[in-house]
N, C-alpha and C positions, 0 to 999 in steps of 0.2 A: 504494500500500500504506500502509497505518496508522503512525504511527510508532510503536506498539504492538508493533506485528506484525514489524518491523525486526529485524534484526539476523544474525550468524553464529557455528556453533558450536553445541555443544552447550543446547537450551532454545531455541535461535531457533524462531520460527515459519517456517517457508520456504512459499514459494509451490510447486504443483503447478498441471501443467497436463493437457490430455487427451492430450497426446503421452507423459509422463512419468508420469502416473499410476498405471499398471501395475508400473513398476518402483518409486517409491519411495513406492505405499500396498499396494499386492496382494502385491508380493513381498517389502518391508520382514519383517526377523526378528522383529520385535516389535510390540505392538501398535499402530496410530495413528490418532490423533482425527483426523477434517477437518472444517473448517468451512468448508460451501457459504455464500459469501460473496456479496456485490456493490457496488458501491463507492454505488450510492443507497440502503443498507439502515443506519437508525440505530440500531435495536438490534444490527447486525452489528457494527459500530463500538463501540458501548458494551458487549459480552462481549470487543472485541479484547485488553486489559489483563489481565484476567481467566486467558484461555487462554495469553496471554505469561508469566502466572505458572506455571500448571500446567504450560507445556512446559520453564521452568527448573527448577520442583520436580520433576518427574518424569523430567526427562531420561534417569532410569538402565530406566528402563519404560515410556515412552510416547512417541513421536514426535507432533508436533501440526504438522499442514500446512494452508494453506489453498488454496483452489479457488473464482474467481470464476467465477462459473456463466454469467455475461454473454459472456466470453472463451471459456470451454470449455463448451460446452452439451451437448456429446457425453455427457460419463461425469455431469453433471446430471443430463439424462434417464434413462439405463440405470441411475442409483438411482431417480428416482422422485423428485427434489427437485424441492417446487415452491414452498417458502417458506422465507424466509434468517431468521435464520440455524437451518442443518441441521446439528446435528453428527453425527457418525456413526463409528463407531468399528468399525475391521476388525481382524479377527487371521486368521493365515492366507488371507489374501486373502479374505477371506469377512466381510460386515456382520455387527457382532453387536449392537450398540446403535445407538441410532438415538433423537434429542428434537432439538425445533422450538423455537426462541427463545431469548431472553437467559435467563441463569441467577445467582444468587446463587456465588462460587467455590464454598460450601463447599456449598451443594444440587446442584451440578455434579460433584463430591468426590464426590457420594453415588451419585449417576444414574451413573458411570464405574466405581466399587467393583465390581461383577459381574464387567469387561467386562475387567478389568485384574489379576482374580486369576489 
């Protein structure tokens, strides 16, 4: 895992897996970003920082998890990921945004505004 991406507590990015997923992205009360990850993806790596901030600024509305697609291929597939980094944002256990690749934070801010009112 990234040292980015480290941490516990409120704003950490925590890791998901396909055994786990169900409970803490589908059934989570609030809404949360994932990012279909992989540890050979360098723009995966270079939004890791980025989403380490959104998940502290937003703590009080957004959970951010990530998911290496390499380890869990299962719940990969069943979205239909086939290029890292995938973010994807569920509410009510149901995708509701969905963008492919690294982002600027604040063009990221912007692409997540819908998804988070």
């Amino acid at each position: 895992m990234a040292m980015a991406e480290t941490g516990t507590g409120a704003g950490a990015v925590s890791e998901v897996t396909d055994a786990d997923f169900a409970r803490e992205v589908l059934a989570a009360g609030r809404p949360v970003l994932v990012k279909f990850t992989a540890d050979w993806c360098p723009p995966c790596r270079q939004i890791a920082p980025v989403l380490a901030e959104i998940a502290r600024e937003e703590a009080d509305r957004l959970k951010v998890v990530r998911l290496d697609v390499d380890r869990n291929p299962l719940t990969a597939q069943r979205y239909g990921v086939l290029s890292m980094p995938t973010l994807m944002v569920f509410r009510d256990g149901e995708p509701v945004h969905s963008s492919v690749g690294a982002r600027a934070k604040r063009r990221l801010l912007e692409d997540l505004a819908g998804a988070l009112d």
